[in-house]
Kinemage of the C-alpha trace (Angstrom):
@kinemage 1
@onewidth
@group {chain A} dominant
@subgroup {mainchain}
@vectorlist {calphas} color= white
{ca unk a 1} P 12.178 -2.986 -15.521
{ca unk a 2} L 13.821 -2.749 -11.908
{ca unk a 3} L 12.075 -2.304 -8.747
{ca unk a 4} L 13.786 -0.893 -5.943
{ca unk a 5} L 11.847 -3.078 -3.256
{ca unk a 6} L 11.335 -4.090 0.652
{ca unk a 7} L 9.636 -7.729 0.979
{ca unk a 8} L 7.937 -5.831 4.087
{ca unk a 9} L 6.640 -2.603 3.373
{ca unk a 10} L 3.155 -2.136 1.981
{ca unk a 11} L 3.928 0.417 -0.203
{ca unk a 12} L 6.266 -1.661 -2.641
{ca unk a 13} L 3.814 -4.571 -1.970
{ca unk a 14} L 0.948 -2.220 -3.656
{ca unk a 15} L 3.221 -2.506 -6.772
{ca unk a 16} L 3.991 -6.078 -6.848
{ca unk a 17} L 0.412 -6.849 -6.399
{ca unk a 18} L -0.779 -4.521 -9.218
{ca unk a 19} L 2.316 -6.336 -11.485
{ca unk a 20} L 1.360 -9.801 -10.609
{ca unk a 21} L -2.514 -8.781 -11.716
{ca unk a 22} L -1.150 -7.428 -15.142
{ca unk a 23} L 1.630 -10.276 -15.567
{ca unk a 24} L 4.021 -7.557 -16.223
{ca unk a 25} L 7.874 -8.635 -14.874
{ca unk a 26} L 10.433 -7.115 -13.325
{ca unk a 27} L 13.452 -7.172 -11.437
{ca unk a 28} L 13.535 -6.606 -8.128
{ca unk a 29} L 16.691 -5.185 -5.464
{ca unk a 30} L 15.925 -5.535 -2.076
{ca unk a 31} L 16.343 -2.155 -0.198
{ca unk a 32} L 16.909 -2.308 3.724
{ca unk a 33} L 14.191 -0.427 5.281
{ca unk a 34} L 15.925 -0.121 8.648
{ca unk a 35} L 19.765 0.836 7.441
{ca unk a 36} L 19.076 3.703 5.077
{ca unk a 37} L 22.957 4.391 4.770
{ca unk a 38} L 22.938 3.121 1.312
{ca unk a 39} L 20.403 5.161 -0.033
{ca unk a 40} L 21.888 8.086 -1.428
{ca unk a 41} L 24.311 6.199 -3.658
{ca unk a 42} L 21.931 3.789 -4.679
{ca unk a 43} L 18.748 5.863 -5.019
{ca unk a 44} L 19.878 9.654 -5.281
{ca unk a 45} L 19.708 9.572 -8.965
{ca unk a 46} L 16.410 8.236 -9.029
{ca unk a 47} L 14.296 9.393 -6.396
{ca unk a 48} L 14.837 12.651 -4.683
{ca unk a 49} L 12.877 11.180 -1.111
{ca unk a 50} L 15.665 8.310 -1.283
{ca unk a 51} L 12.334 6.010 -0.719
{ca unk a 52} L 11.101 2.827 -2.001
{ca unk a 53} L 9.613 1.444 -4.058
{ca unk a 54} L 11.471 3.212 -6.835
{ca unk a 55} L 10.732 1.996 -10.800
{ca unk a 56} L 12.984 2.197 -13.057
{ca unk a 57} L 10.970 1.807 -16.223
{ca unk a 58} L 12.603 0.054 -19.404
{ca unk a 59} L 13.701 3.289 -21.478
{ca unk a 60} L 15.292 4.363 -18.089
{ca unk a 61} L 13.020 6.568 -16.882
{ca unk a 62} L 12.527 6.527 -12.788
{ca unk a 63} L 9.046 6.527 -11.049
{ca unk a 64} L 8.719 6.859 -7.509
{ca unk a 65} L 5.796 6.993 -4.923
{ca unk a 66} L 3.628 3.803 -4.731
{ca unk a 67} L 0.205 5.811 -5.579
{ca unk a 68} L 2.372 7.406 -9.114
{ca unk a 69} L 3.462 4.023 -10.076
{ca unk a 70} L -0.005 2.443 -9.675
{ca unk a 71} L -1.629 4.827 -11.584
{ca unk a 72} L 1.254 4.797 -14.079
{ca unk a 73} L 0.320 0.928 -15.161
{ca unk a 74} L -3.508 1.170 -13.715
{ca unk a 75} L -4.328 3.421 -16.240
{ca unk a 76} L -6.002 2.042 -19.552
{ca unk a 77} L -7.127 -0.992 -17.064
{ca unk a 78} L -9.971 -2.692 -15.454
{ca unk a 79} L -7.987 -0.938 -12.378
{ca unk a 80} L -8.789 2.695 -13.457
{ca unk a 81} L -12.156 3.601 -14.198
{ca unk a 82} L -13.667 5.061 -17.311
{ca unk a 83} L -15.631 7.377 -15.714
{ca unk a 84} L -14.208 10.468 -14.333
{ca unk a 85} L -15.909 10.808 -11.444
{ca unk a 86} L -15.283 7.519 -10.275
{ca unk a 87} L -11.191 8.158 -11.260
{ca unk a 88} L -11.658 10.884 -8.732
{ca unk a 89} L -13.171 8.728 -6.070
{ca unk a 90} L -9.809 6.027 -6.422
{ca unk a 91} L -8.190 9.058 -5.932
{ca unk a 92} L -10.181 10.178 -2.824
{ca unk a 93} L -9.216 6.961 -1.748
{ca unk a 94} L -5.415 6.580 -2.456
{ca unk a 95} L -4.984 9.703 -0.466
{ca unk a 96} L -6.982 8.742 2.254
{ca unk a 97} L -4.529 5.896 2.359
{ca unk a 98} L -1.138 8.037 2.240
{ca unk a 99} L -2.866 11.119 4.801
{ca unk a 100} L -5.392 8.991 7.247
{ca unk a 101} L -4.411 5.053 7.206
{ca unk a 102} L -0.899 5.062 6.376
{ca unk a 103} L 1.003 7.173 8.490
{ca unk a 104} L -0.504 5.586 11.730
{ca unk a 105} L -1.405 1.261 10.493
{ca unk a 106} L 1.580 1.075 8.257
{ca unk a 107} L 3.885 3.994 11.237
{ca unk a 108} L 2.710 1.738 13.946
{ca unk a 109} L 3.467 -1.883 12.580
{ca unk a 110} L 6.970 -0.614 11.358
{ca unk a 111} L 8.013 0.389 14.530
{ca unk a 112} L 6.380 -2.753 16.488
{ca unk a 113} L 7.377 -5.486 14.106
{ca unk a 114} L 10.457 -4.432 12.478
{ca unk a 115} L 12.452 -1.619 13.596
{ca unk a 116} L 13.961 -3.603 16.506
{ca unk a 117} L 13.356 -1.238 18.957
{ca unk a 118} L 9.652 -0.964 19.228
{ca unk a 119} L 10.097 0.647 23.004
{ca unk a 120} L 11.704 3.891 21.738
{ca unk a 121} L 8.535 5.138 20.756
{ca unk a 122} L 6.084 3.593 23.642
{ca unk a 123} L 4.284 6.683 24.207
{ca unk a 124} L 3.376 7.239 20.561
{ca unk a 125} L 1.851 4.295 19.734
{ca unk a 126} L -1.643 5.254 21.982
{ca unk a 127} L -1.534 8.352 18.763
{ca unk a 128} L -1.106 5.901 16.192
{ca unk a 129} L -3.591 3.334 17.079
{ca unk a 130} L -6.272 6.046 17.771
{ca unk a 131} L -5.404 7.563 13.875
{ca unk a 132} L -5.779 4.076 12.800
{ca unk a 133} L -8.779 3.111 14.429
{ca unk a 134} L -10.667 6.103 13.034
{ca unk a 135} L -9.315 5.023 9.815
{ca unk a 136} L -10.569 1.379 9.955
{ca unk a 137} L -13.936 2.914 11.208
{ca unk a 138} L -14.279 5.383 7.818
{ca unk a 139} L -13.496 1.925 5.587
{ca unk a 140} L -15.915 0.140 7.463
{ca unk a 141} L -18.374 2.611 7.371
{ca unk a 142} L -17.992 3.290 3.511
{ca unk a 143} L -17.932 -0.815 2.795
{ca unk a 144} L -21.204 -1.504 4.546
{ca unk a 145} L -23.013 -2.849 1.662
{ca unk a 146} L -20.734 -2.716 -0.936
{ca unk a 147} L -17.802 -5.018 -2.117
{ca unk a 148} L -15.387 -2.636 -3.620
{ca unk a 149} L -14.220 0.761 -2.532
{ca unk a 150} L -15.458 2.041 -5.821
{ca unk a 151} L -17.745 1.291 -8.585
{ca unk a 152} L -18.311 -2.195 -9.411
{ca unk a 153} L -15.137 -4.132 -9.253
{ca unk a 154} L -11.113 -4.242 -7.815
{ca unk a 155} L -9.250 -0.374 -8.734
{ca unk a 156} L -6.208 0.494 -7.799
{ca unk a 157} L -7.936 2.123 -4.805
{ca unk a 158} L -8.804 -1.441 -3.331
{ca unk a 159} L -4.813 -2.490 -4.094
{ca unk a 160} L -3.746 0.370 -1.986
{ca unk a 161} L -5.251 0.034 1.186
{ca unk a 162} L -5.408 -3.798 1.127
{ca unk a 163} L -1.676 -3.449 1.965
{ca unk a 164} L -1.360 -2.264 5.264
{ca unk a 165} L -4.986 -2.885 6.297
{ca unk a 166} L -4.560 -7.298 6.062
{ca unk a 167} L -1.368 -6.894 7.971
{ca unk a 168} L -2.598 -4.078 10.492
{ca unk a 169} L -2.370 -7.211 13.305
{ca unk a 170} L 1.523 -6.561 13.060
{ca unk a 171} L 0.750 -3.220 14.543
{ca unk a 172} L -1.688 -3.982 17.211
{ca unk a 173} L -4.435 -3.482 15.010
{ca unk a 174} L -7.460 -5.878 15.554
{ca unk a 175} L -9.728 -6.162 12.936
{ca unk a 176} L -12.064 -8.265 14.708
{ca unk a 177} L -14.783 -5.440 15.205
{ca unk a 178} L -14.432 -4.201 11.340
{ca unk a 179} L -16.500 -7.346 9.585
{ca unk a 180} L -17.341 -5.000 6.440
{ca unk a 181} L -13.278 -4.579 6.219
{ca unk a 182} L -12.658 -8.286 6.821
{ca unk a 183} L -15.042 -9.577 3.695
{ca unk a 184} L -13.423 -6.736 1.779
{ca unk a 185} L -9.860 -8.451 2.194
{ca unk a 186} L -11.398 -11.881 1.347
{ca unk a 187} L -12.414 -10.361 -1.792
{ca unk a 188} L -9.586 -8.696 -2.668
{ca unk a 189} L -7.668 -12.041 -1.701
{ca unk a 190} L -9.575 -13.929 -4.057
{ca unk a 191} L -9.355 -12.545 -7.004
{ca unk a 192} L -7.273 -14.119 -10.465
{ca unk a 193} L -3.927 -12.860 -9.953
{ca unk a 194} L -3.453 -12.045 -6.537
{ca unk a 195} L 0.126 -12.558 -4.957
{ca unk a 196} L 0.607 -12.649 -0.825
{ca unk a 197} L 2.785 -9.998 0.621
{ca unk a 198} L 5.663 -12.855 0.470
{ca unk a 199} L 5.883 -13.379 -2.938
């Protein structure tokens, strides 16, 4: 298998981390997520959005979006859950992640930390931390009293939003005030398998 991959974004870091818990390997290409001028060529006949991560699976096949290719290997997993309702509720959650948290943690820390030119969008970033705080403040509020985002142990669900959410500091997030969110990233942190973002 290939991954199309960025070392920084969250998104192909969802999919590493999922990997590394299943000891499944792959190949990885770095992708630039700055210069996108190599896209087409490289991705056009695998992902229509040009975006990473992008799969390519072993019989050739391509998979693209982070939430498809979790799901993809999740399933049949201690990732997934049996029970449908609680499949729904990692689903709840995984677009919560691409709708709410996402396009504001994951907007804002791209643009701070590595676009190079974090002052082109100055008066956005009020927006995005405001979208991100209420974000942080519906995890927090959901993870009072409970370790996992749903049912009883680590899904997929937990795997997505860990990404951007332990490196929302790169994008003025403090999660200082969130102590329900901070245990939650201990105990994603600790468990058998787990690979940093730098891996």
């Amino acid at each position: 298998m290939l991954l199309y991959d960025s070392p920084v974004s969250g998104n192909c870091y969802k999919v590493r981390l999922l990997l590394a818990h299943l000891g499944i390997e792959y190949d990885r290409r770095t992708v630039d997520v700055v210069d996108r001028s190599e896209r087409p060529e490289l991705l056009g006949g695998l992902n229509p959005a040009l975006r990473v991560p992008t799969l390519v699976l072993e019989d050739g096949r391509a998979l693209a979006e982070s939430g498809a290719i979790l799901w993809y290997f999740g399933e049949g997993t201690r990732f997934v859950p049996g029970d449908r309702y609680e499949r729904a509720q990692v689903l709840q959650w995984m677009f919560f992640e691409q709708y709410d948290h996402e396009p504001a943690i994951a907007v804002a820390r791209f643009w701070l930390a590595y676009s190079g030119q974090p002052e082109s969008v100055g008066d956005r970033i009020e927006g995005w931390h405001r979208q991100g705080l209420k974000a942080l403040g519906a995890m927090e509020g959901h993870l009072l009293g409970r370790d996992w985002l749903v049912g009883d142990g680590i899904t997929i669900a937990d795997i997505a939003l860990y990404a951007y959410t332990h490196v929302a500091d790169e994008g003025g997030f403090d999660l200082e005030p969130f102590p329900a969110i901070r245990a939650w990233l201990d105990r994603v942190a600790s468990e058998p398998g787990h690979v940093p973002m730098e891996a």
